[in-house]
N, C-alpha and C positions, 0 to 999 in steps of 0.2 A: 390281657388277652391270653387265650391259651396257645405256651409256647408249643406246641405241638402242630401248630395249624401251621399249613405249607405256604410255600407262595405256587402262586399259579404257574402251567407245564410252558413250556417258549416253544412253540413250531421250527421243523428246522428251517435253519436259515442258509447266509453267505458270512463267515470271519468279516467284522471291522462294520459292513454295513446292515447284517441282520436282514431285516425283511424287508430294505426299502425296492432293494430292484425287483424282487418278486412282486412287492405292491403294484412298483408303479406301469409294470408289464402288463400284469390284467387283475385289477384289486378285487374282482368278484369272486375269480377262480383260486387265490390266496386264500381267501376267507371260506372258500368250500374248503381248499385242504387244510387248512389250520384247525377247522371246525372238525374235520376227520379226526386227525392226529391227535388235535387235543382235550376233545369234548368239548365242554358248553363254557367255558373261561380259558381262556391264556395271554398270554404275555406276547405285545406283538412290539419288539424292539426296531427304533428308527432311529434316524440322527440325532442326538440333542433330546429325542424323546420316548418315554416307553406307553404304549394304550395297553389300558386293559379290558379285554373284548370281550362281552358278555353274551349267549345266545342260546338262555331258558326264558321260557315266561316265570317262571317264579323270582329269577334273577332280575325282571325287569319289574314285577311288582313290586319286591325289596327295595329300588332305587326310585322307584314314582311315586311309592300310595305309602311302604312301611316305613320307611328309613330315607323319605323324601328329603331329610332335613340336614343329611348327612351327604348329600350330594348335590355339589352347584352349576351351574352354569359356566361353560369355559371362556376363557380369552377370548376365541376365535369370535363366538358371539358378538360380542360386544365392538370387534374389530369391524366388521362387517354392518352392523346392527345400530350401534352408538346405544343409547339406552331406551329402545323403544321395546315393546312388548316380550317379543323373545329374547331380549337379554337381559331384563332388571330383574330382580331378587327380593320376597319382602312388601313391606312397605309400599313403595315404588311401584311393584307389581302388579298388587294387589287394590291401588289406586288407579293404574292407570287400563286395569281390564274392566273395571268398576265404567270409568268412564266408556269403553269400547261395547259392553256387553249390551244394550238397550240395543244397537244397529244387528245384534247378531241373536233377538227373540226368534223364538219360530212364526210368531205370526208376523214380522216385521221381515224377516226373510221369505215367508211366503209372496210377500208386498214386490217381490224381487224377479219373480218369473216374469211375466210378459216382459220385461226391459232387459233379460238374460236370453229371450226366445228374438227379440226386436234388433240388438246388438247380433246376434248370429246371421238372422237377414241380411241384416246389413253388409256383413263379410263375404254372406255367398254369393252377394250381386255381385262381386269382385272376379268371383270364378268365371271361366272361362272350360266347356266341356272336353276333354282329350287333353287335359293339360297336364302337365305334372306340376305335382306340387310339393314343397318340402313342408310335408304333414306338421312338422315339431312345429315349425318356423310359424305356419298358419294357425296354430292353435295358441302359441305362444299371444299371439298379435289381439288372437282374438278374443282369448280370457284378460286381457291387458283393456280390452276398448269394453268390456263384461263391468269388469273392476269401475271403470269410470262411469261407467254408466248408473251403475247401483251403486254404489260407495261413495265415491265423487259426486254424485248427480249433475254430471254433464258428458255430453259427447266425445268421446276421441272418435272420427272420421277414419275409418279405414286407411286412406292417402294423407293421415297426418302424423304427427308426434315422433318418427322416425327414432329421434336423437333421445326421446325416452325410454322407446323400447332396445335400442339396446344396451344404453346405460344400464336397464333395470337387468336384461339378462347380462350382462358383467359383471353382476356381483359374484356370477357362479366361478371366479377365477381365481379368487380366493383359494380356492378348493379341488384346482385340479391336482390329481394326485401328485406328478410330479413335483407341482410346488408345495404342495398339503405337507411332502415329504421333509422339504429343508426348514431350517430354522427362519423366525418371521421376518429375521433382517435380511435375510438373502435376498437382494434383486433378481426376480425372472419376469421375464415377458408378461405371463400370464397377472403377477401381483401388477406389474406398472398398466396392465389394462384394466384391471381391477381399482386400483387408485384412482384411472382418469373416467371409469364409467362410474365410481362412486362421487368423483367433485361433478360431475355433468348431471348426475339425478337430483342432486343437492339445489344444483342451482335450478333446476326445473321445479323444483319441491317449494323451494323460494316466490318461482310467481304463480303456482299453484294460487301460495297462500296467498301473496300480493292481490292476484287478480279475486280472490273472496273478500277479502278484507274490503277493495273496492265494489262490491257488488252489496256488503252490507251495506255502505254507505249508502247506495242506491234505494236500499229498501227502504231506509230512516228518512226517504224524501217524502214528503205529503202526498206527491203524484205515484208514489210504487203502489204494485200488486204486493198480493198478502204471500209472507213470507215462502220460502219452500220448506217442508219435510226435512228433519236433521241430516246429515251427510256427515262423513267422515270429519271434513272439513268445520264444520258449524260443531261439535262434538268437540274438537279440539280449541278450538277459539273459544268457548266455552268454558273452558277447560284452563285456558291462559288465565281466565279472570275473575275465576273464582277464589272465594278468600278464607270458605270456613273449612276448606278441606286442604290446603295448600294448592297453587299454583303449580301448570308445566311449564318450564322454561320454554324461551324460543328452540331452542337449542332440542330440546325433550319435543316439543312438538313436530321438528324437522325430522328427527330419529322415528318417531311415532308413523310418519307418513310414509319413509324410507321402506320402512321396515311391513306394514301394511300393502303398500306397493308389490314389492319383493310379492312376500305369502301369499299376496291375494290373488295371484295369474299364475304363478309359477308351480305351484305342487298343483294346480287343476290342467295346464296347460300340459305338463308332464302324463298325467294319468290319462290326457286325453289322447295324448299324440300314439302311447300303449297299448288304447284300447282300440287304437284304428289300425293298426301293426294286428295284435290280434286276431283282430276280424277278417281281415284283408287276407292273413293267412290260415285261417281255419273256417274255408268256404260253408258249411256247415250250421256252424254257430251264425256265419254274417247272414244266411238266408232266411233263419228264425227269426232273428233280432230283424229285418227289413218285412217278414211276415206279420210281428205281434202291430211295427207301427200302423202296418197298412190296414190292420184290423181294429187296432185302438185307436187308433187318430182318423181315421174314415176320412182322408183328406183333409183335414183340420192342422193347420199350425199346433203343437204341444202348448198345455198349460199344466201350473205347477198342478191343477185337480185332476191328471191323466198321469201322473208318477205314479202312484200305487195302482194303476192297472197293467203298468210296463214292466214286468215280472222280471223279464230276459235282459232288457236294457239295465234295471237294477240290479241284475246279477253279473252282468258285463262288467260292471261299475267295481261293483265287488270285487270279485276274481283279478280286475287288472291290478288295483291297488293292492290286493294280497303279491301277484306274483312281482308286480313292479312298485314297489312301494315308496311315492314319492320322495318321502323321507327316509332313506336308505337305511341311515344311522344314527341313535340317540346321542349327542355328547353330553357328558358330565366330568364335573372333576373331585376329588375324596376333598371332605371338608373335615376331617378324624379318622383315624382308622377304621378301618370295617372290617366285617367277616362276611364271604359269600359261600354259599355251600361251606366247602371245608378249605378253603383260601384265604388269605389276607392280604387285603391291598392297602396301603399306607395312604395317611393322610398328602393331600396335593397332589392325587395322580389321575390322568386323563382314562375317565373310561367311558367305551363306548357299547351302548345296545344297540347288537349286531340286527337291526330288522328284518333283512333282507334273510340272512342266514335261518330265523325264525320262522319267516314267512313259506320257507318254500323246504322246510323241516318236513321229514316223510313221517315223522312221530302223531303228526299235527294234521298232516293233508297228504291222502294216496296218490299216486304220479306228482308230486308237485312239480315238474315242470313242465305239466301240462296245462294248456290252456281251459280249465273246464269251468264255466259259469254254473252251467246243473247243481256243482256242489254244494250251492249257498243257499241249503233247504231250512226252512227254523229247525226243525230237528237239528242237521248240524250244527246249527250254532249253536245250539243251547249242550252240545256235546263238545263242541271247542274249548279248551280249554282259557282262562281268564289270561291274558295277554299273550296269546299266544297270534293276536290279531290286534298290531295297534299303529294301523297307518297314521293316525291322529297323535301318538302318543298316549300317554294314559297319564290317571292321579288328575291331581287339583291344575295340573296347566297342560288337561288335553285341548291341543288345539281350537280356541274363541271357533273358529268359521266352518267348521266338519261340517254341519248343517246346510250352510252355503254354495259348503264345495260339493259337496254330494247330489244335490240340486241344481245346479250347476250343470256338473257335467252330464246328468241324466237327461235334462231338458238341452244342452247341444248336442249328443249322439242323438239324438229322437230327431234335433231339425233339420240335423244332417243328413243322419239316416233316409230319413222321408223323401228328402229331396235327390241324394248322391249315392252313389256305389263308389268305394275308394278298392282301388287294384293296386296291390304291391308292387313296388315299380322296381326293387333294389336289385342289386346283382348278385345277393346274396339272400336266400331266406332266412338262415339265423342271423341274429339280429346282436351284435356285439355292445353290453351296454357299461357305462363308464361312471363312478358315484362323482360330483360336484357336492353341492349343497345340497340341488336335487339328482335325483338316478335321472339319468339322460344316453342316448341312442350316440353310437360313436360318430357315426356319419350320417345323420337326420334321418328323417321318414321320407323317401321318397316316395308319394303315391300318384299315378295316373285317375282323375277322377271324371265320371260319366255321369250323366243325369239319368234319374230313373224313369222308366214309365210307367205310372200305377194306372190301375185303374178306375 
């Protein structure tokens, strides 16, 4: 390599501990000033460890699509993850998306709407009008009972599963900054709730499987109905007994669910809770978005065949995932040295694409931290720059379910919509937000929600 090439600039810090108290004070607001100071790479030194922060699109092309091969997946992955989807490498990978990709067709995800629009039903029979509600908390629950219903192909009941869903959001603990900060041995709070909500999802993952396993059985009886429709579950099992492509271990299959689990509620659940924040306070936009339903859906429950007439709701969708990008942060780690722009980052170093810092870039998007759905005209996009918009990620492991989740959330802000007006209930209107695993609201959504009266 040419000795001439620098290492990257270090933002200022504090002697002895560098940038961790500034992170873990307000890590968004770090990363705006770092991004100042030090342009599009630098050096952000922590305890025990150094990242290096990347926040060009070209810089993330480099690490996804050209020099994918030269950057791996990190530790934290795998801590969190065991080896299901987002964290295996290779082979593995490459095997086990193979298996997952046939559930995540576009005509097989079309298959998904009415049981995404039926599952949202189901939750708002639970409302109660003048109530408040903590918006995350209900979106959380209800992209969680989404997930089962389509994936799983069975019910979680609103008044049931309690002890999954919060095991499933305890994995975000892992990753709160303060812990994010110290080394992986250090005991804190937040890691030993993260431990006990990942043996509590494990073993609900367990009679998941138990209870399919017993339901095959049932089918193999002479007296069953003809099978159902592949599921997550039947995909995997499947998958344990096959012999000409190799076998998933039990063990591969539990991680596999874990890890599906996780993704499948949690980055929809997050963009939803956003885009109600949003709306809630940019009166404006919320009365468009409540006009297009009343005029595209003429009273009608939404179906996946009224998304592309929901122009606004689509661009809702958009705009929140740009300004709050479920996935904050790419992580990787240098598998050989590299060269980025005119830096050098050594083989074995954690680096991260800064999303967030990308997303809400003035180079890329005018006001970015305003809330403006308008923007998201095909003109602009075809004017955006290539990864300068990758809430899915980018390269060959963009995100299996972007299809999903995008459909998804457009078809619950539409059921909602139709039926509810959500009122910002918080004490404050700026809205303080905090990265975990995913970008999350410091002290939830609170919304006051009213029924609507259309005509």
């Amino acid at each position: 390599m040419d000795s001439q090439i620098r290492h990257p600039p270090i933002p200022s810090g504090h002697p002895l501990i560098g940038h961790a108290l500034d992170f873990a004070r307000s890590p968004f607001d770090f990363i705006d000033r770092a991004t100042s100071e030090c342009g599009d790479l630098y050096l952000m030194e922590l305890p025990g460890t150094d990242v290096y922060v990347l926040a060009h699109p070209e810089y993330f092309k480099q690490v996804l699509v050209t020099e994918v091969d030269s950057f791996g997946k990190t530790a934290d992955f795998q801590r969190v993850f065991g080896n299901g989807l987002l964290s295996t490498e290779g082979r593995q990978w490459s095997y086990q998306r193979k298996i997952l990709q046939p559930l995540f067709h576009r005509q097989r995800i079309g298959g998904y709407g009415n049981q995404m629009v039926a599952a949202t039903q189901r939750r708002l029979d639970t409302w109660t009008p003048g109530k408040i509600h903590d918006i995350e908390s209900e979106m959380h629950h209800l992209t969680l009972e989404i997930l089962f219903s389509t994936l799983l192909g069975r019910e979680l009941p609103p008044e049931e599963g309690d002890d999954l869903r919060a095991a499933s959001d305890g994995l975000n603990k892992w990753f709160v900054p303060t812990s994010w900060l110290l080394p992986s041995w250090v005991p804190t709070p937040s890691r030993r709730e993260f431990t006990n909500s990942q043996g509590v999802l494990r073993k609900e993952i367990r009679r998941l499987l138990a209870d399919h396993s017993g339901s095959l059985e049932d089918q193999q009886s002479p007296f069953s109905s003809e099978p159902q429709q592949d599921t997550l579950l039947s995909k995997l099992h499947q998958a344990s007994e096959e012999s000409d492509q190799g076998t998933l271990s039990k063990t591969e299959i539990e991680d596999q669910l874990l890890t599906m689990i996780f993704a499948g509620y949690e980055t929809t659940a997050s963009a939803l809770g956003f885009a109600w924040y949003s709306l809630a306070t940019n009166p404006e936009i919320k009365h468009a978005f409540h006009e297009e339903l009343d005029t595209v859906l003429d009273g009608d429950l939404p179906t996946q065949e009224d998304i592309p007439d929901l122009e606004i709701t689509n661009q809702i969708v958009t705009e929140t995932i740009r300004m709050y990008p479920p996935i904050h942060t790419i992580p990787r780690e240098t598998t050989r040295d590299v060269e980025i722009g005119e830096y050098r980052i050594p083989a074995g170093e954690e680096v991260h694409l800064s999303v967030m810092a990308v997303h809400r870039d003035e180079r890329y998007y005018d006001d970015p931290l305003s809330f403006r759905p308008s923007r998201w005209t095909a003109e602009f996009e075809d004017d955006l720059p290539n990864h300068a918009f990758i809430p899915f990620g980018g390269g060959r492991r963009t995100c299996i379910g972007r299809e999903f989740a995008r459909l998804e959330a457009a078809l619950v802000l539409a059921t909602i919509g139709q039926q509810w007006t959500l009122e910002w209930a918080g004490e404050e209107t700026t809205l303080t937000v905090e990265p975990e695993i995913t970008t999350r609201p410091k002290n939830g959504l609170p919304m006051q929600i009213t029924r609507r009266e259309t005509s």
